[in-house]
ZABADO-284578 format. One record per atom (N, C-alpha, C, O): residue in one letter; x, y, z. Coordinates in pm, whole numbers, plus 50000, padded with zeros to 5 digits. Atoms other than C-alpha are relative to their C-alpha. Last residue first. Layout:
residues N
AXYZ;...
END
This chain:
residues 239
X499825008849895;X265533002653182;X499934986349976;X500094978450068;X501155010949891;X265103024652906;X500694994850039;X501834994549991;X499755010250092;X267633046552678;X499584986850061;X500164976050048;X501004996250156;X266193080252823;X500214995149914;X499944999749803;X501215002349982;X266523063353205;X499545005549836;X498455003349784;X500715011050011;X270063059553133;X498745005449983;X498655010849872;X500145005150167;X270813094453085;X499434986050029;X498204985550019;X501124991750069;X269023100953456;X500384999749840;X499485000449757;X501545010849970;X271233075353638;X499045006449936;X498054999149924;X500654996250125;X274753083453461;X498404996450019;X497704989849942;X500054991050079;X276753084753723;X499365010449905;X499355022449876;X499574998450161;X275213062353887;X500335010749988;X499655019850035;X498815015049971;X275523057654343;X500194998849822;X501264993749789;X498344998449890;X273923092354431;X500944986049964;X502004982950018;X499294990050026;X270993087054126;X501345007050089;X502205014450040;X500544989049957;X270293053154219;X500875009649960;X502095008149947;X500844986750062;X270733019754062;X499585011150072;X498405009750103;X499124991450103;X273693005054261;X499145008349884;X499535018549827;X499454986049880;X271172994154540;X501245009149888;X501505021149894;X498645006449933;X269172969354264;X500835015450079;X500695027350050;X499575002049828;X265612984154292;X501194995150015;X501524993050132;X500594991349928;X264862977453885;X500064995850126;X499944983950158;X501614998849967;X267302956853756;X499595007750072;X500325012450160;X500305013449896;X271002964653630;X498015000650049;X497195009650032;X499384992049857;X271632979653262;X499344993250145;X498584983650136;X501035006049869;X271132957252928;X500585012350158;X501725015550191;X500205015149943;X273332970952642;X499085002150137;X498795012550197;X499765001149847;X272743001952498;X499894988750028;X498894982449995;X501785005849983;X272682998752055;X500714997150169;X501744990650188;X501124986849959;X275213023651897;X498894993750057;X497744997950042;X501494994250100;X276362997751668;X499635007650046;X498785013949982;X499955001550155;X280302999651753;X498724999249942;X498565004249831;X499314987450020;X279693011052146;X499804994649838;X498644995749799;X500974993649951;X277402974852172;X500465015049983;X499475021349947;X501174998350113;X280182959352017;X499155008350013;X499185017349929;X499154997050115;X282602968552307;X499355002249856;X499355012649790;X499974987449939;X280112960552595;X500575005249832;X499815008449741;X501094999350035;X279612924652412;X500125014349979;X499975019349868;X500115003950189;X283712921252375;X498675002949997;X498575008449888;X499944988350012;X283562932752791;X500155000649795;X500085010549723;X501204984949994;X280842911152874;X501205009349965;X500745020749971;X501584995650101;X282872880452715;X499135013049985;X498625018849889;X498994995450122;X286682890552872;X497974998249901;X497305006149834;X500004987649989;X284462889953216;X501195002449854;X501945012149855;X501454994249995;X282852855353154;X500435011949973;X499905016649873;X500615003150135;X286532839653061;X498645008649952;X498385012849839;X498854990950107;X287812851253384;X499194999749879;X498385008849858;X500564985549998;X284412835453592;X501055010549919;X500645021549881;X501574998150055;X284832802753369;X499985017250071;X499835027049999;X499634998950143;X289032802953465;X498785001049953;X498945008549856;X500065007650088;X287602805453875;X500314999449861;X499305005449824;X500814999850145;X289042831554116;X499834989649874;X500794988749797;X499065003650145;X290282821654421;X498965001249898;X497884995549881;X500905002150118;X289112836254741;X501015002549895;X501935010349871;X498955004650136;X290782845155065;X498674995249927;X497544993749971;X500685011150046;X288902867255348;X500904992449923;X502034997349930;X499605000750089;X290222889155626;X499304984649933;X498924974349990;X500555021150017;X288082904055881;X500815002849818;X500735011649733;X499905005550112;X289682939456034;X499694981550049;X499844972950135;X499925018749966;X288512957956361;X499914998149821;X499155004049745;X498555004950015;X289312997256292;X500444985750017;X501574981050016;X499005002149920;X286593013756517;X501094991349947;X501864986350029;X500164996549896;X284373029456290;X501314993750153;X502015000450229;X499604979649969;X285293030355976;X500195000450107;X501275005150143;X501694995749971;X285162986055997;X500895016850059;X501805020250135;X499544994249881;X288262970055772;X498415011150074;X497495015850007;X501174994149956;X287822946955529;X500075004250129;X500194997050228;X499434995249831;X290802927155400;X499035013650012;X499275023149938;X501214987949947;X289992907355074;X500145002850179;X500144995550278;X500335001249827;X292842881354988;X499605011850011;X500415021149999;X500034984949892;X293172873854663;X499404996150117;X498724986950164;X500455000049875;X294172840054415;X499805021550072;X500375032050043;X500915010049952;X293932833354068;X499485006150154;X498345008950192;X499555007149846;X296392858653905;X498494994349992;X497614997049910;X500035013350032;X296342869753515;X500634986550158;X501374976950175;X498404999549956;X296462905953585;X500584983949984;X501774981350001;X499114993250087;X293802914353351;X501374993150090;X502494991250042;X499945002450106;X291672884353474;X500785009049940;X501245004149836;X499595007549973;X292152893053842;X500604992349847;X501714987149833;X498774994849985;X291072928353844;X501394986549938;X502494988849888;X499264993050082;X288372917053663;X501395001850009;X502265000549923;X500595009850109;X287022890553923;X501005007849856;X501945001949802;X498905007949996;X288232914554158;X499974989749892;X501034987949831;X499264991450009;X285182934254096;X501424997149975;X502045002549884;X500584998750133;X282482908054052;X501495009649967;X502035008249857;X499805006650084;X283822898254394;X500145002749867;X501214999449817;X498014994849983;X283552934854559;X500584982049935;X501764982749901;X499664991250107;X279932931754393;X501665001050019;X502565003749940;X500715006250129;X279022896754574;X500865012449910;X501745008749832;X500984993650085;X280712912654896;X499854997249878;X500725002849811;X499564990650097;X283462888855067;X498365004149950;X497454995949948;X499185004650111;X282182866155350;X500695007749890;X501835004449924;X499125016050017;X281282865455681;X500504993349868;X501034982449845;X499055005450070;X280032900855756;X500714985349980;X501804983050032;X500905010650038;X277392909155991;X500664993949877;X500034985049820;X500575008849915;X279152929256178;X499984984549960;X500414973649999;X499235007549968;X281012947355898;X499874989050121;X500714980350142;X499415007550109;X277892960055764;X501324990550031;X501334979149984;X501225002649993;X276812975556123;X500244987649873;X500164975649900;X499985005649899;X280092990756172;X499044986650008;X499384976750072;X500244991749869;X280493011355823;X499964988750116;X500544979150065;X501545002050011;X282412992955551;X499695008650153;X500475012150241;X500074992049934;X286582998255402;X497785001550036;X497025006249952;X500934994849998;X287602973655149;X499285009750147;X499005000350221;X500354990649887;X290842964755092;X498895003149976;X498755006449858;X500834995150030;X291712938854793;X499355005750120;X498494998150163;X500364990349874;X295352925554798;X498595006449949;X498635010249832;X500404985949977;X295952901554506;X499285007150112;X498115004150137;X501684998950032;X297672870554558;X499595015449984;X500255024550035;X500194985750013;X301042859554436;X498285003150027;X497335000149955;X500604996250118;X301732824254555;X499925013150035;X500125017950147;X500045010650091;X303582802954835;X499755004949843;X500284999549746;X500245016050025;X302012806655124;X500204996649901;X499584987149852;X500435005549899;X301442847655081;X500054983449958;X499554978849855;X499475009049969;X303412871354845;X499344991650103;X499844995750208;X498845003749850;X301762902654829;X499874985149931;X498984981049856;X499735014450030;X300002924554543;X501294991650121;X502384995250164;X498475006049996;X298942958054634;X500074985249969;X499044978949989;X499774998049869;X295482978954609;X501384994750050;X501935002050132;X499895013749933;X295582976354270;X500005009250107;X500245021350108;X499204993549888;X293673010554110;X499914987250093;X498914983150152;X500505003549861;X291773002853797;X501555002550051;X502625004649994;X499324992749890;X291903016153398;X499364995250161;X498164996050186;X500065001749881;X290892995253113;X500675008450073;X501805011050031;X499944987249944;X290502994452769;X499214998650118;X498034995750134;X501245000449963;X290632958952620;X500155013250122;X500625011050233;X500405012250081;X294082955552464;X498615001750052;X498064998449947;X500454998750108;X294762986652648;X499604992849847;X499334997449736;X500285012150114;X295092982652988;X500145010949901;X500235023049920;X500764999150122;X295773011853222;X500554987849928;X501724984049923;X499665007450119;X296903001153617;X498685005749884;X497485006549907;X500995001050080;X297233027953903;X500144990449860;X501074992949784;X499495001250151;X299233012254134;X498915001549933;X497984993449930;X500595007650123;X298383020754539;X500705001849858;X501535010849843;X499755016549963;X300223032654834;X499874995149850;X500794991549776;X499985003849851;X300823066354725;X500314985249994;X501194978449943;X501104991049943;X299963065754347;X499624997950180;X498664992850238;X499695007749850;X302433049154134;X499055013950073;X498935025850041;X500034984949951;X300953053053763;X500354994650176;X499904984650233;X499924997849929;X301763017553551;X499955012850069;X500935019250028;X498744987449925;X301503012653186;X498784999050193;X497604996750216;X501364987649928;X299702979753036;X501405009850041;X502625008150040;X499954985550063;X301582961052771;X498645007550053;X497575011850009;X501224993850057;X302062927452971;X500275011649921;X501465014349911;X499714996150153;X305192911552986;X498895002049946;X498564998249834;X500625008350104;X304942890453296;X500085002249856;X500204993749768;X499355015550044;X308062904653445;X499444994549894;X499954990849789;X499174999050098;X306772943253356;X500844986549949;X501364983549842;X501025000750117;X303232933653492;X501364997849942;X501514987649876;X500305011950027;X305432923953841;X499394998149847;X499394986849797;X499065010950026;X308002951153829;X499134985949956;X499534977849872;X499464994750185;X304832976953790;X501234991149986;X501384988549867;X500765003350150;X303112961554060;X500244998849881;X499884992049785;X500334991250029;X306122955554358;X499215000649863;X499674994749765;X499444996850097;X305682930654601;X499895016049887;X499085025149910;X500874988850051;X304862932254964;X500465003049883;X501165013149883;X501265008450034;X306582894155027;X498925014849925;X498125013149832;X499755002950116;X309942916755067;X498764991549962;X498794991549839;X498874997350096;X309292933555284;X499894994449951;X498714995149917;X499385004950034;X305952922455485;X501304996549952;X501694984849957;X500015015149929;X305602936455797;X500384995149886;X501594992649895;X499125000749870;X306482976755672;X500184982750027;X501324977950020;X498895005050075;X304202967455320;X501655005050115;X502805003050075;X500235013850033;X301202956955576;X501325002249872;X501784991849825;X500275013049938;X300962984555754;X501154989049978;X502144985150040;X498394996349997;X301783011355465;X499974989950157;X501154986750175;X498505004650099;X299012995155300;X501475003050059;X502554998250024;X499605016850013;X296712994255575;X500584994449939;X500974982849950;X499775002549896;X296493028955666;X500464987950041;X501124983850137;X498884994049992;X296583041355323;X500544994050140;X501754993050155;X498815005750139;X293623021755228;X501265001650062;X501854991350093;X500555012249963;X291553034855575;X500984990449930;X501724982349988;X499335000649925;X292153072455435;X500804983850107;X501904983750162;X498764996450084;X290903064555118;X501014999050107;X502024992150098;X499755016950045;X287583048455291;X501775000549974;X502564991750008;X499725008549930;X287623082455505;X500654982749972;X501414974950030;X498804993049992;X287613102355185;X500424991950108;X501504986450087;X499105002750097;X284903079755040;X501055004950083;X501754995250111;X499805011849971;X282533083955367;X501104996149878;X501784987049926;X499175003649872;X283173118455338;X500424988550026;X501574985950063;X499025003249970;X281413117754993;X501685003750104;X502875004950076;X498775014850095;X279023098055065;X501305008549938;X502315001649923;X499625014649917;X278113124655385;X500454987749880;X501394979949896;X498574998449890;X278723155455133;X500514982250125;X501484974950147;X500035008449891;X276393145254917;X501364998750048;X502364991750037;X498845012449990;X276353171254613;X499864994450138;X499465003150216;X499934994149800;X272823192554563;X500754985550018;X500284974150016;X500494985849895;X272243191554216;X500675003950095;X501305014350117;X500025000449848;X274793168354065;X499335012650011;X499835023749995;X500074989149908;X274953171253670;X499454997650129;X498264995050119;X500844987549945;X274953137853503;X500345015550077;X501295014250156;X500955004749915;X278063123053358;X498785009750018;X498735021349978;X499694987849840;X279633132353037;X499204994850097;X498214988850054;X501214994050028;X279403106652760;X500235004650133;X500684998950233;X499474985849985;X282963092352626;X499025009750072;X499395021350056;X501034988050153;X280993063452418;X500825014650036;X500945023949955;X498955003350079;X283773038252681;X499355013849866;X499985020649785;X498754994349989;X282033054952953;X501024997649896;X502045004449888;X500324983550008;X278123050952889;X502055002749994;X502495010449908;X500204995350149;X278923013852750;X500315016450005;X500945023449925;X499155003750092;X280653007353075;X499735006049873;X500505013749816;X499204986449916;X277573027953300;X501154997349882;X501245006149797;X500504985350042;X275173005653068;X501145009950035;X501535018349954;X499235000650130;X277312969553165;X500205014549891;X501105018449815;X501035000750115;X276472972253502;X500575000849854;X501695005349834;X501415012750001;X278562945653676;X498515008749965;X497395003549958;X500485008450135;X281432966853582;X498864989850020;X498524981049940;X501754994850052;X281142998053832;X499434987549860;X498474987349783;X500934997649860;X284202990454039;X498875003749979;X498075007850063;X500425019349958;X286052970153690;X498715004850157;X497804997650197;X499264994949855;X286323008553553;X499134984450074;X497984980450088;X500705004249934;X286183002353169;X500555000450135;X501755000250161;X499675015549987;X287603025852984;X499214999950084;X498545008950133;X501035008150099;X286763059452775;X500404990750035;X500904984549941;X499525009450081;X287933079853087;X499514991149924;X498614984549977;X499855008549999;X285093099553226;X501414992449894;X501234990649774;X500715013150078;X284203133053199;X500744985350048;X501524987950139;X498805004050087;X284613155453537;X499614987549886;X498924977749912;X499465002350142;X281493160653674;X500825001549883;X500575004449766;X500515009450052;X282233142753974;X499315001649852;X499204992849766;X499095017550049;X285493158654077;X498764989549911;X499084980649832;X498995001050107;X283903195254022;X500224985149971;X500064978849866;X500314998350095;X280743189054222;X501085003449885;X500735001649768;X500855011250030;X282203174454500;X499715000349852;X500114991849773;X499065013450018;X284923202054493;X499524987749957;X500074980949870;X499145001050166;X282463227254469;X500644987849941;X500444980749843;X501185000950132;X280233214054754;X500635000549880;X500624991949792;X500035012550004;X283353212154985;X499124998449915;X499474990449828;X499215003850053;X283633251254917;X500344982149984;X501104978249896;X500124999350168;X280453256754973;X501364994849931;X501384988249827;X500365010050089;X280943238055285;X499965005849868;X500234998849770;X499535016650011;X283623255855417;X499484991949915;X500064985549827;X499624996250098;X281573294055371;X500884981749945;X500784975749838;X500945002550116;X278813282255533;X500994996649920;X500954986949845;X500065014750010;X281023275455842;X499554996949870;X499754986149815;X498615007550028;X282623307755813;X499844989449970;X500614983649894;X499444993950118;X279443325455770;X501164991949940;X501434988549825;X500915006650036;X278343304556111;X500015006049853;X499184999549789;X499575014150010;X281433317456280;X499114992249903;X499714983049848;
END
């Protein structure tokens, strides 16, 4: 049995280690844009690090988050009907020139006026207006103590919000552990849109001379080698 068990994880090891170093799409991924370095590293094309020894517990805790998504989209597009709109009808009203990938619950959206790829969570109908759906999935302890949206899951939406040219979302945070949801609303300001079309024209230049833009401060929780991609190239184009 204990052969058998080995044998499982190696095979969960592979997998880890296949999906993550896979290269990177040369866009910007709005869930890693508040460093600007990881952006530069992905739009240049630049392979990620090599994973020693893959982290099975983060990523379980991903597969669970995924699972968590799924649980609350098909939820929540049962109750609404017709308020649970659909993504790729809505870009195609506005008359954007992004393409659409339907992906279970979710819409994968690619830009390309400013190279982009993110994954809506859904867009609903609420009171009136179109807001954007933003699920987030936290352990027990984090969702406790919760009372407002996450600074980075802002920064995040913030993007989402500016390509899609909406104002309002509603952040729905759900705890792994036993399944109690806190819902938030938040409207995105025309200064914080405006900010995230600036860093990504800097980001952009910054690829055209070859010169690394700024990456996040020393001890911030998104600098570490399990949470960058790219945490050991960085370090040989300084901190």
């Amino acid at each position: 049995m204990e052969a058998k068990s080995n044998g499982v994880q190696v095979a969960i090891d592979d997998d880890i280690q296949s999906q993550n170093s896979k290269p990177k799409h040369k866009s910007f991924a709005p869930s890693s844009f508040r460093c600007k370095r990881i952006s530069w590293f992905r739009l240049r094309g630049v392979d990620p690090d090599k994973i020693a020894v893959p982290d099975r517990g983060l990523q379980f805790t991903a597969d669970i988050g995924t699972a968590c998504h799924e649980i609350i989209q098909k939820r929540l597009m049962s109750k609404l009907g017709q308020d649970w709109l659909d993504v790729e009808e809505y870009i195609r009203g506005v008359g954007f020139d992004y393409s659409v990938t339907k992906k279970g619950y979710e819409s994968q959206v690619e830009c390309f006026d400013i190279p982009v790829r993110f994954a809506c969570d859904g867009l609903i109908r609420y009171e009136g207006s179109i807001r954007l759906l933003e699920i987030k999935s936290c352990d027990h302890s984090s969702f406790v103590d919760l009372t407002d949206p996450k600074l980075k899951h802002i920064d995040q939406v913030t993007f989402y919000c500016e390509r899609l040219h909406l104002d309002n979302v509603l952040f729905l945070y759900i705890d792994r552990q036993y399944g109690d949801v806190k819902c938030f609303e938040y409207k995105v300001s025309p200064t914080a849109k405006e900010e995230i079309t600036t860093s990504c024209k800097l980001v952009m230049d910054c690829v055209e001379s070859n010169i690394a833009p700024e990456g996040l401060p020393k001890g911030d929780p998104d600098c570490t080698p399990n949470m960058c991609p790219y945490y050991e190239k960085c370090k040989s184009w300084g901190r």
